[in-house]
N, C-alpha and C positions, 0 to 999 in steps of 0.2 A: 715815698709812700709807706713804709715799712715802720720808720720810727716816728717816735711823737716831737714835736716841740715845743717848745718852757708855756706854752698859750695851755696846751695839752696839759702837761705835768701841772699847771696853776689850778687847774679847774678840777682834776685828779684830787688834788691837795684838798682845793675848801669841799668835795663831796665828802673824803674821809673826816677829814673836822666838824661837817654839820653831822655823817652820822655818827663820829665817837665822841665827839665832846674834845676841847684842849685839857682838861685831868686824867683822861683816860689813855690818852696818845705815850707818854712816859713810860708806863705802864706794860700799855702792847707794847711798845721796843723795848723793854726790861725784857719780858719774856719770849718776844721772839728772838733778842740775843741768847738766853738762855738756851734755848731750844736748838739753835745753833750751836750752842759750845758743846752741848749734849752729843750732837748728831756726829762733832769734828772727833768728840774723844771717844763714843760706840767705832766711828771707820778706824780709828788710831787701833782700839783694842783688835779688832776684826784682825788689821792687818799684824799687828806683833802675834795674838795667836796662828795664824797662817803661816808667817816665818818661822816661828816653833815647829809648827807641823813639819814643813819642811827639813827640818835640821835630820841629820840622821841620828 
């Protein structure tokens, strides 16, 4: 009951596609990669400055 299955995930798919169009899909995952690479290397700096702190 919890997860979906591929019937799910199909219909999922064509409502994203009727509302963004197939030119704009590219796009939004260009920039939601983006947005992730962003988010990995802000935790990355977070944590090296943290470990400085730490150092005596």
């Amino acid at each position: 009951m919890g997860s979906f299955s591929m019937f799910h995930w199909a219909i999922v798919l064509l409502i994203v596609v009727l509302v963004f169009g197939t030119r704009k899909l590219p796009n939004i995952g260009k920039d939601l990669g983006g947005a992730i690479k962003g988010f990995k290397d802000g935790v990355r700096e977070g944590k090296d400055a943290v470990d400085e702190a730490k150092r005596p």
